[in-house]
C-alpha positions in Angstrom: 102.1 91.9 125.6 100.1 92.2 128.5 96.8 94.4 128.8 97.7 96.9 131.8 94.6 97.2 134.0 93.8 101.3 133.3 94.2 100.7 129.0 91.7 97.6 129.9 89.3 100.3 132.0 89.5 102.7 129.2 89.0 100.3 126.0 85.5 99.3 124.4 85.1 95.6 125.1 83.3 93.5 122.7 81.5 90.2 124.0 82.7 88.6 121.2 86.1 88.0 118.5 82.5 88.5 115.5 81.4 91.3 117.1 84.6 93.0 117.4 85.7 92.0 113.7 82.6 93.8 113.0 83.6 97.1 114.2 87.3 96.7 113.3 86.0 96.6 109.4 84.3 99.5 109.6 87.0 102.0 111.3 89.0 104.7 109.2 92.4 102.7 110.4 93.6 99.0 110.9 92.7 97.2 113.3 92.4 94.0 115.1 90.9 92.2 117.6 92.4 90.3 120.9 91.4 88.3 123.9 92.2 90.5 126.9 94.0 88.7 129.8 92.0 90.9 132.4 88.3 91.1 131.3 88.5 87.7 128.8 86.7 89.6 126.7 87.5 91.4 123.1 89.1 94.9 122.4 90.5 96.5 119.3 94.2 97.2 119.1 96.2 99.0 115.8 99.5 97.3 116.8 99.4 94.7 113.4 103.2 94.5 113.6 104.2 90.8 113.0 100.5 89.9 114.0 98.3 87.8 111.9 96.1 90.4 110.1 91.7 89.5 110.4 90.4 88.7 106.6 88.4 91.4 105.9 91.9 93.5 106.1 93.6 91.6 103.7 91.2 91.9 101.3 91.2 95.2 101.5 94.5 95.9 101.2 94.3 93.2 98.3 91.7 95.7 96.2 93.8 98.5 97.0 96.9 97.2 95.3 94.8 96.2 92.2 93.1 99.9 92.1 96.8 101.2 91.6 
């Protein structure tokens, strides 16, 4: 999927796939980072579906299994 050129204009863009990772593990939802195709650089996305999910996620998702 291709990042249209007005959700690119509107999105935080992080310099880097760290710094973005950063800010993914702290927000209330899921999310995860991906290169844009327009600005090379990083932004934050909550489509997961079929997509390889960052660390920090599935570990968290692992300790909330075992709280239950």
């Amino acid at each position: 999927m291709r990042t249209k050129p007005g959700h690119c204009a509107r999105k935080r863009r992080f310099a880097s796939e760290a710094a973005a990772n950063d800010m993914a593990a702290i927000a209330q939802v899921t999310l995860r980072p991906y290169r844009c195709g327009l600005c090379r650089q990083w932004h934050l996305t909550s489509r997961t579906k079929g997509m390889k999910l960052p660390p920090f996620e599935l570990a968290r998702r692992k300790a909330a299994a075992r709280d239950r």
